[in-house]
C-alpha positions, 0 to 999 in steps of 0.5 A, spaced: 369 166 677 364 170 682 361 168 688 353 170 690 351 169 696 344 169 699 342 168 705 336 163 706 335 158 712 339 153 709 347 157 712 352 155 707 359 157 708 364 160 703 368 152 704 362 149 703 360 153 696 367 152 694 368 145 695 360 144 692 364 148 685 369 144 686 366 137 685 362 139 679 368 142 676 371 135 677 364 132 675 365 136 667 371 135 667 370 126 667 364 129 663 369 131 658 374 126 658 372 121 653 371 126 648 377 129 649 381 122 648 377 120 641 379 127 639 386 125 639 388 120 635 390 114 639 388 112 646 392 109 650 389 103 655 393 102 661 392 097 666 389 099 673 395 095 677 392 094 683 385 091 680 385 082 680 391 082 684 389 077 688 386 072 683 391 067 680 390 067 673 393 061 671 389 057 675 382 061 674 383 060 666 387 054 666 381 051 661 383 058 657 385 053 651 380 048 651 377 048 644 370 044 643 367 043 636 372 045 633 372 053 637 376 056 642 371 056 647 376 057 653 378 064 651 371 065 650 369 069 656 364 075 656 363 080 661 358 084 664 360 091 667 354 092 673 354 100 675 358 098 681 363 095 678 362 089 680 364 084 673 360 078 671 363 073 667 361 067 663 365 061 663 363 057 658 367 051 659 363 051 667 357 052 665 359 057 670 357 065 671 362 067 676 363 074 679 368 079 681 368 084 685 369 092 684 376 091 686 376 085 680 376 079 686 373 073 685 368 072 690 363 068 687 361 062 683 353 059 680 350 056 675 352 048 673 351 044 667 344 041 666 337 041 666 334 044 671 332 052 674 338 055 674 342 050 669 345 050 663 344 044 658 348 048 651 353 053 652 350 059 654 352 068 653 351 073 658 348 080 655 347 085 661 343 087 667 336 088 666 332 094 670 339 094 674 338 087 678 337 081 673 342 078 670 340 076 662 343 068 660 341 066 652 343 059 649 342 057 641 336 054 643 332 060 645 333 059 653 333 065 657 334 065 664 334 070 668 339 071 675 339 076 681 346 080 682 347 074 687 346 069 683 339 067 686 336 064 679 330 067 678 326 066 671 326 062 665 323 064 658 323 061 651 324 064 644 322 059 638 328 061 634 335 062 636 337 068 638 344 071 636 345 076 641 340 081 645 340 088 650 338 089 656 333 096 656 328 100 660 321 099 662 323 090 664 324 090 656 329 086 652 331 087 645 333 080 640 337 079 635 334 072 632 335 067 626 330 064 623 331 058 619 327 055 613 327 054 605 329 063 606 333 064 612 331 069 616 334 075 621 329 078 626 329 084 632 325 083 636 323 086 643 320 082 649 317 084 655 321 080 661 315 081 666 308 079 660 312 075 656 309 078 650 314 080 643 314 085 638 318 084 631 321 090 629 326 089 624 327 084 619 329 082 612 330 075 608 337 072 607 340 073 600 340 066 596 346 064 598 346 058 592 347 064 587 354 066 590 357 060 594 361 053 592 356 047 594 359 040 594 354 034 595 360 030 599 358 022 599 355 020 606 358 027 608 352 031 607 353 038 604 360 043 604 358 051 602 364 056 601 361 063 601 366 068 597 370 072 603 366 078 605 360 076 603 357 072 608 351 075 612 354 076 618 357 081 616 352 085 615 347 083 621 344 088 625 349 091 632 345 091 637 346 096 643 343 099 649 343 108 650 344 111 655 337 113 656 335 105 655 333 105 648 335 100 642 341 103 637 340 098 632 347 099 628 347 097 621 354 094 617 351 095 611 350 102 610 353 105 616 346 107 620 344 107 627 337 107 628 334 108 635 327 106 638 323 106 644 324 099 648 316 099 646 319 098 639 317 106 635 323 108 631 325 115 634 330 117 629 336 114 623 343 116 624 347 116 618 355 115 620 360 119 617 364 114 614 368 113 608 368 103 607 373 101 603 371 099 596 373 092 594 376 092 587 377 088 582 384 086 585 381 084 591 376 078 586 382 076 583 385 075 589 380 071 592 380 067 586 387 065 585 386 063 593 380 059 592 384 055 586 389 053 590 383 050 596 380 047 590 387 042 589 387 042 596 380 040 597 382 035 591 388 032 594 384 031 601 378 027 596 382 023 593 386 020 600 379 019 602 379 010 603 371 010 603 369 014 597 370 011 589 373 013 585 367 015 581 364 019 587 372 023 588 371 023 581 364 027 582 366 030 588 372 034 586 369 036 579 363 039 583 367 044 586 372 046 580 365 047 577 363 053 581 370 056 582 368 061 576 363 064 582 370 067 586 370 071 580 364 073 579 363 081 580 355 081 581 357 075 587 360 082 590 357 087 594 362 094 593 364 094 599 366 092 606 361 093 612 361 100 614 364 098 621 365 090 624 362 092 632 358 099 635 359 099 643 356 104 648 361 108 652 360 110 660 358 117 657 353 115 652 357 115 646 356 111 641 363 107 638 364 103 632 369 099 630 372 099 623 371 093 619 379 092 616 380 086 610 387 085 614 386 078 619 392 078 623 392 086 625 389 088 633 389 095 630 382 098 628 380 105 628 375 107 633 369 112 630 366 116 636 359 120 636 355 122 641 348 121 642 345 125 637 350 122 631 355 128 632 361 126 630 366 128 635 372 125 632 376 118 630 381 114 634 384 108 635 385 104 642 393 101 643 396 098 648 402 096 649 402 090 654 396 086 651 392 083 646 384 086 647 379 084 642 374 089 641 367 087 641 362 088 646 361 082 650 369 082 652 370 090 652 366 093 656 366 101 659 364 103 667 365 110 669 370 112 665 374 105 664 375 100 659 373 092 663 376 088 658 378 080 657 385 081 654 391 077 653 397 079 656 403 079 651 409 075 653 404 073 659 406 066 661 403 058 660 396 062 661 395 070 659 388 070 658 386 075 664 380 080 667 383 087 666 381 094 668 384 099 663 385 107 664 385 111 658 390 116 657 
């Protein structure tokens, strides 16, 4: 590499210059890192050992398997990664937010149950840092409050559906991924102006007929039971939302494997068509399904029939109401072709865009990961492995800073209480 140097009225020494070359070169070669990884096949999470290490898990998490309404809500902890490294964490079971410094120590806690500013009174999720210094709260009623980086509350705004998910963009704006419900269920994007409070829909579409596919028993003084076909439900195939790496919305679509950017004024800027191949759901698989659906129809009868308030005409009625509609799991046209394109889209700390696979194996931790950068070139297809613990990969608990991967994981073999804030370095 050759040197040429000028004289000017700013003096600069070869070390100078050389050091100055040096950081760059360190600079390009983070810069390419990531790249370099998904190109490989297999990316190795690796704990940063020295990060939490003065948190004791077991008493932090000791709620960790605390289940309310029927879910796990005590390993339901997402995160936030600020651009210091500072972690936030929703701790649902609290009604809590709690803050991790840069080195992963706990260092502060706000928030509380109930009703006024800066209290919860459902269950809540955290979705990002607005312009860099608010932190972004929803719950299921359409609450959204605002906190600084302190946790002094700030603002509270109000939707009138309920949000399923939101990001954080430039310009004090946030995208909103919403549920209508009426005789037609309906899904909306939205984006709304955090300092006007005005909103702008940008993206919308009815909820297919759910009656035409799914088995509908009318349980007496029970109300209604819906079992929809497996890979069928709408949730599957709801929009992603995520957030650029210059501030912009990236709408991915399960459906058919698209990533559609808009401004955070709601223009569309352009459609990415991912180079993705689904897996085609066969006739084997219907099959499949069916035979499984039989034997829930007996179990289902097994349950009725022990039921002491019904009659036996009501159980009678009951258990033939679904025998009736088993021919639905059967069904070819209650079907779509395919399986969604990918399950989860994540943005990496170089602006990558990650989708994750959408697998019909329950039980495996093990996805493919398909990388592409921001202009929708594809740069390669991996999968994250880690030998010491379980990683869920969905946003709010996998998350990139710098380089890095935050995650809330399970520690395999990991004692009363595994559940743990972890920094990962890929390799």
């Amino acid at each position: 590499m050759k040197l040429n140097f000028v004289k000017t009225k700013n003096f600069c020494t070869v070390s100078a210059m050389l050091a100055i070359v040096f950081c760059l070169g360190i600079q390009n070669v983070k810069a390419q890192t990531l790249n370099t990884l998904y190109k490989k096949g297999q990316i190795r999470l690796e704990e940063s050992t020295d990060y939490a290490v003065a948190n004791d898990w077991q008493k932090l998490f000791a709620d960790a398997d605390k289940v309310e309404f029927g879910k796990n809500t005590g390993s339901s902890k997402e995160i936030v990664v600020a651009p210091d490294g500072s972690v936030f964490m929703c701790h649902k079971t609290l009604y809590e937010i709690w803050k991790f410094d840069n080195k992963g120590n706990l260092v502060k806690k706000f928030g509380s149950k109930g009703s006024k500013p800066g209290q919860f009174p459902y269950h809540f999720s955290i979705y990002g840092l607005l312009d860099g210094k608010y932190l972004c709260t929803y719950d299921n009623q359409g609450r959204m409050m605002f906190f600084d980086t302190e946790g002094n509350f700030v603002k509270k705004m109000q939707v009138d559906y309920m949000p399923l998910d939101m990001v954080a963009l430039k310009g004090s704006k946030i995208a909103i991924l919403g549920f209508v419900p009426g005789k037609n269920n309906k899904e909306v994007v939205s984006v709304k102006d955090f300092i006007t409070g005005q909103e702008k829909i940008i993206w919308s579409r009815i909820e297919a007929d759910m009656d035409k596919s799914a088995i509908i028993v009318n349980m007496p003084g029970k109300g209604m039971m819906v079992l929809a076909p497996p890979y069928t439900h709408s949730s599957l195939t709801t929009p992603r939302l995520a957030t650029s790496k210059t501030g912009n919305l990236l709408l991915g679509m399960p459906a058919d494997g698209t990533v559609i950017e808009y401004t955070p004024a709601g223009a569309k800027v352009k459609t990415i068509t991912l180079n993705i191949q689904p897996i085609t759901i066969t006739d084997a698989d219907i099959n499949e399904n069916y035979e499984l659906f039989v034997k829930k129809s007996d179990e289902f009868a097994a349950k009725v029939n022990k039921d002491e308030k019904m009659s036996p005409d009501e159980k009678q009625a009951t258990i033939r109401q679904f025998k009736d509609q088993l021919w639905k799991m059967k069904d070819r046209s209650n079907y779509p072709k395919n399986l969604p394109y990918f399950s989860s889209l994540i943005i990496d700390s170089d602006g990558n865009i990650l989708v994750f696979e959408f697998t019909k194996e329950a039980e495996t931790n093990k996805f493919k990961a398909y990388a592409y950068d921001n202009s929708g070139a594809e740069i390669g297809t991996s999968s994250f492995v880690s030998a010491d613990f379980e990683v869920s990969f969905i946003p709010s608990a996998f998350a990139f800073g710098k380089g890095y991967i935050y995650a809330v994981a399970t520690r395999k073999n990991g004692g009363k209480v595994p559940l743990r804030l972890v920094k990962f370095k890929l390799n």
